[in-house]
C-alpha positions in Angstrom: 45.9 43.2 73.3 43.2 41.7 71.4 40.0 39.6 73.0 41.7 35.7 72.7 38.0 34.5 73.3 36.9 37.0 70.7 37.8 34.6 68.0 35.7 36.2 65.0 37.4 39.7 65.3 40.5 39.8 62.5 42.5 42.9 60.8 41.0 41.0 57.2 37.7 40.3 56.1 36.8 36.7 56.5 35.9 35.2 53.1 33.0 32.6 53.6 32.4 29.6 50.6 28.5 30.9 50.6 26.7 34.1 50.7 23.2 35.0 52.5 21.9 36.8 49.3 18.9 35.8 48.0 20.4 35.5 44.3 22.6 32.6 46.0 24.7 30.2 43.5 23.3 27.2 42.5 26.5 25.4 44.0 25.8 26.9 47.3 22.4 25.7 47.3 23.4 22.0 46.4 25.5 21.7 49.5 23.2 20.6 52.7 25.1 21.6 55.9 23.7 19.1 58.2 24.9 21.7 61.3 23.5 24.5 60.0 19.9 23.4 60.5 21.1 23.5 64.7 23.0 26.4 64.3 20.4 28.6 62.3 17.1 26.7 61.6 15.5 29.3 59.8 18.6 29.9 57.1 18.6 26.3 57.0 15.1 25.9 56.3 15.4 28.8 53.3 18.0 26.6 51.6 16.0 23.7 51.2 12.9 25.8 49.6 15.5 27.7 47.0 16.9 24.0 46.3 13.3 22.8 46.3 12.2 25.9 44.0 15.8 25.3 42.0 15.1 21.8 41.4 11.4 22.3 40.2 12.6 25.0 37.9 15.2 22.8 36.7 12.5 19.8 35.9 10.6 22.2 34.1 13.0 23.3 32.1 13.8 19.8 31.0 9.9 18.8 30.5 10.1 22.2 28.3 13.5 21.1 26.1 12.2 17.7 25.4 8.8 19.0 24.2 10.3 21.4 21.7 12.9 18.9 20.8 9.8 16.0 20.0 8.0 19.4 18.8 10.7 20.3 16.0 11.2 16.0 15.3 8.0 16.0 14.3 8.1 18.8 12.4 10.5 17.5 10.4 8.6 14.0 10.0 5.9 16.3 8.5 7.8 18.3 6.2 9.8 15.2 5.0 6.4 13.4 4.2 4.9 16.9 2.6 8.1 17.0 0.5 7.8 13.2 -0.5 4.2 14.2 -1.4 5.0 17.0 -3.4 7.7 14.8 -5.3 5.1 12.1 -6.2 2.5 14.8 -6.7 5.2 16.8 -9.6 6.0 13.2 -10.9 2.8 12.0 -11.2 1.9 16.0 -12.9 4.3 15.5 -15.2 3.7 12.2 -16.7 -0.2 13.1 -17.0 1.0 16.0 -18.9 3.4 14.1 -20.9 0.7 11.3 -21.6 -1.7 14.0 -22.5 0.8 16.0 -25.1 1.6 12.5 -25.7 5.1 11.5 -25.4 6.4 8.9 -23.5 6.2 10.3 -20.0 9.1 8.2 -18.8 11.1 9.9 -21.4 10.2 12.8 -19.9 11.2 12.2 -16.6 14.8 11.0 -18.4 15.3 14.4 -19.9 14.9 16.2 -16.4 17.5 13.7 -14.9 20.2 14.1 -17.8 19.2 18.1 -17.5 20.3 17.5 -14.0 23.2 15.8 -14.6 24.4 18.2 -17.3 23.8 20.9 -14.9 26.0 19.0 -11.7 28.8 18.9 -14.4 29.2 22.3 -15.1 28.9 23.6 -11.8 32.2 21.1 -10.9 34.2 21.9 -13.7 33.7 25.6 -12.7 34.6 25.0 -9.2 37.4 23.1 -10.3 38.7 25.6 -12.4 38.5 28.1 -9.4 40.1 25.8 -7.0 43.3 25.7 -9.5 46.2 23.6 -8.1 44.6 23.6 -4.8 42.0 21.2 -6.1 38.6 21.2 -4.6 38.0 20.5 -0.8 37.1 16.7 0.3 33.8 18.2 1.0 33.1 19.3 -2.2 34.2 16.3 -3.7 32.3 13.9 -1.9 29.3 15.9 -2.4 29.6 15.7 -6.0 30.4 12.1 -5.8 27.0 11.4 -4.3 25.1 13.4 -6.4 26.5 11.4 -9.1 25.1 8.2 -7.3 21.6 9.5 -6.5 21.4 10.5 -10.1 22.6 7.3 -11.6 20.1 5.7 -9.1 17.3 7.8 -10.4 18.2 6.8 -14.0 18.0 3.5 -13.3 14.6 3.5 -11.3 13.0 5.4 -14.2 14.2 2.4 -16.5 13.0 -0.2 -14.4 9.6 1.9 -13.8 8.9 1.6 -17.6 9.8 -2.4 -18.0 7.4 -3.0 -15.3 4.9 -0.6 -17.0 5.4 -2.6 -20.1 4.6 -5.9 -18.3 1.8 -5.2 -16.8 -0.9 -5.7 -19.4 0.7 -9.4 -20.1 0.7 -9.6 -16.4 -2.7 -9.1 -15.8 -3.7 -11.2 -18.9 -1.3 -14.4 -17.5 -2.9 -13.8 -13.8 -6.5 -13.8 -15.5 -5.5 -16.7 -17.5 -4.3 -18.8 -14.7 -7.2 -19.0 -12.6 -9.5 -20.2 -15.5 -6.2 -23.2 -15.9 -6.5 -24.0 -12.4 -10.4 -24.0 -12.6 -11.0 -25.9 -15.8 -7.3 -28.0 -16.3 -9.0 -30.5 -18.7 -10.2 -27.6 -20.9 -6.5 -25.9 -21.6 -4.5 -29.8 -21.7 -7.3 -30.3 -24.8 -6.6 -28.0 -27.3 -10.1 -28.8 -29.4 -11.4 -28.5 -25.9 -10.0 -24.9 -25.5 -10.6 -23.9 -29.0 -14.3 -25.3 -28.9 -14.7 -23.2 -25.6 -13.2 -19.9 -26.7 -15.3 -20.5 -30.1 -18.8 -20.6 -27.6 -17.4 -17.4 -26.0 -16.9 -15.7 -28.8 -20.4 -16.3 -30.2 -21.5 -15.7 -26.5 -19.8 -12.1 -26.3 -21.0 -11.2 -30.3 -24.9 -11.7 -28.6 -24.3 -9.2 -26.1 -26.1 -5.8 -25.7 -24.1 -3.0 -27.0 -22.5 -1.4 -24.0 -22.7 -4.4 -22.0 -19.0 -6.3 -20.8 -18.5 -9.9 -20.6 -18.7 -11.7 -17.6 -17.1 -14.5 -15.6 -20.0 -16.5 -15.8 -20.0 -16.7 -19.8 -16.6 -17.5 -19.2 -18.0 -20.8 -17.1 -20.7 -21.4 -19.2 -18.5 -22.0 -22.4 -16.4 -24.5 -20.5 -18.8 -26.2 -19.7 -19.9 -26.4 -22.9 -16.3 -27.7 -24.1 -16.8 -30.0 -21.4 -19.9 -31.5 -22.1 -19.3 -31.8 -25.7 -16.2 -33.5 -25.4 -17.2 -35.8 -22.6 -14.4 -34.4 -20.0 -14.1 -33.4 -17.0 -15.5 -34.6 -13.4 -18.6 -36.6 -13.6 -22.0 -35.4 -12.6 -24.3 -37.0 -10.3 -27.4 -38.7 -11.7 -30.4 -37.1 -11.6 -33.8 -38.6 -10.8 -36.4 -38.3 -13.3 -38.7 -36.8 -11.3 -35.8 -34.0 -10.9 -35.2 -34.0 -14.6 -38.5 -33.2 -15.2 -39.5 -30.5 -12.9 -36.3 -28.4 -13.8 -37.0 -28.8 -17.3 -40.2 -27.6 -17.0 -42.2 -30.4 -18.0 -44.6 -32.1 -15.7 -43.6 -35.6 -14.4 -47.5 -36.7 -14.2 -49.8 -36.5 -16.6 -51.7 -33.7 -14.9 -51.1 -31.3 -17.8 -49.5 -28.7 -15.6 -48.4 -29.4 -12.2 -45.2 -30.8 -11.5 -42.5 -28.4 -11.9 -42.6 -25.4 -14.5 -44.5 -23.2 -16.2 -44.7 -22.2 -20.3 -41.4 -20.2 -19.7 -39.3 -23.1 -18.3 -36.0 -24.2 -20.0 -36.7 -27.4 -22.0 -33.3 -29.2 -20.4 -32.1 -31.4 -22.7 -29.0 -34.0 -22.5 -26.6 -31.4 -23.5 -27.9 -28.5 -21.7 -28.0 -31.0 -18.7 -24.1 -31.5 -19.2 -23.5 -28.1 -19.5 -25.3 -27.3 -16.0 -23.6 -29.7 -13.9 -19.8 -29.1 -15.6 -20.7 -25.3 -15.0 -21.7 -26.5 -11.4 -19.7 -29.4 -10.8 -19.6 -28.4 -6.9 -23.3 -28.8 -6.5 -25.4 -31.8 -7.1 -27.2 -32.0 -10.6 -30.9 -30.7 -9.1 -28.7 -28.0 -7.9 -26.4 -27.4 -10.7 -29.9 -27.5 -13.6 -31.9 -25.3 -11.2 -28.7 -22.7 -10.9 -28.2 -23.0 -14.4 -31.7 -22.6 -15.7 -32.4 -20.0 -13.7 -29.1 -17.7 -14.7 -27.0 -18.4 -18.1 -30.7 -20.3 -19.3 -32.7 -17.7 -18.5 -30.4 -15.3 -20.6 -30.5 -17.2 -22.8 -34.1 -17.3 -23.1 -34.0 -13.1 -22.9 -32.0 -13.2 -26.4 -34.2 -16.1 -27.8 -31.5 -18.2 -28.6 -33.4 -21.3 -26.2 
């Protein structure tokens, strides 16, 4: 008769829910039997390193997945922007060779689109005619559907690209145009004004050097011409004569040659006076005279027309 107090001892193995091997399961590490560390310390004690090593191991892993995975994002952020590059770069090719053989590059860029769509229209009437009664698959379809739709967008960028294009020259010209309007209303509500200004600029520009470009300030100088001679415009501060005198170069005593200039000075008469302080009309008029005498006169002087 068996042992009764021999309680382990069967005719059939006993089957145990964990195993001693040192390639253990992960499940069998996850469980913590909270007897096991007063039954057998030392096993107990090997289970928590392997869970310890287990769990490390698996925060690696993770740290490792989530770098490749931002790795290959932005690897894809790269070679989305290197492809939008390459597009603008091809575009931009194109219509500098189309400019150079020139034709219009933006009918260029139409003939590659409608070569496109001609293309997409073949390829579905052959697949069509393969797919027979059966039709084409819903994938298919909806594929060519929005192919239609980016190339119908593209036609219509390209079109809206060259209106603009068209524009801009006017633009430019009505932006220009509309700061001298805010600068000098008086000038462009007077249309003697205006045309007696643009007259002064024309003669102004005719006098220049060959090679050299207008500038803003001959721009200035002929409105203040318009306004001067037509007696418009805000109202300059009086000068003394003592001021008059030394910006026009003449002495205010009798001296000979003190007093304010020397034999190069502008002689500042009444109009040139007007002129200065509508040119300067933000300055006082000993400001606005000395400003003027020393820039648009002394030009002036240069080409011998004071």
């Amino acid at each position: 008769m068996a042992d009764s107090g021999n309680y382990l001892s069967t005719d059939k193995p006993v089957e145990v829910p964990f195993s001693d091997d040192e390639n253990v399961r992960d499940d069998e590490l996850i469980v913590d039997d909270p007897q096991l560390a007063l039954t057998n310390p030392v096993l107990h004690k090997e289970r928590q390193e392997k869970r310890r090593a287990r769990a490390g191991e698996r925060e690696r892993e993770r740290k490792e997945q989530a770098a490749e995975l931002a790795a290959l994002k932005e690897q894809a952020s790269k070679s989305q922007r290197e492809l939008a590059e390459l597009r603008g770069y091809v575009a931009g090719n194109a219509r500098r060779q189309a400019a150079d053989s020139g034709k219009d590059p933006y009918e260029e860029r139409l003939d590659a689109v409608y070569a496109r769509q001609k293309e997409a229209y073949t390829s579905y009437k052959s697949e069509l005619i393969a797919a027979g009664d059966k039709g084409l698959p819903a994938a298919r379809e909806k594929h060519y559907e929005q192919l239609s739709r980016e190339i119908e967008s593209e036609k219509q960028t390209i079109h809206t690209e060259r209106v603009m294009d068209s524009r801009a020259p006017a633009q430019r010209l009505q932006t220009a145009r509309q700061k001298w309007e805010d600068e000098f209303p008086e000038i462009y509500s007077n249309p003697r004004a205006k045309q007696f200004a643009e007259a002064h600029y024309r003669q102004r520009e005719a006098l220049l050097p060959d090679g050299a470009a207008p500038t803003p300030e001959m721009v200035r100088e002929a409105m203040a011409a318009a306004r001067a001679q037509f007696k418009i415009g805000p109202k300059p501060a009086a000068a003394s004569a003592s001021e008059r005198s030394r910006l026009s170069g003449i002495p205010s005593s009798g001296t000979g040659g003190g007093g304010g200039g020397d034999s190069g000075g502008v002689q500042m008469t009444k109009d040139l006076r007007k002129m200065a302080t509508a040119l300067y009309s933000d300055l006082s008029e000993e400001e606005a005279m000395k400003k003027w005498a020393n820039g648009p006169g002394k030009e002036l002087r240069k080409q011998k027309i004071l």
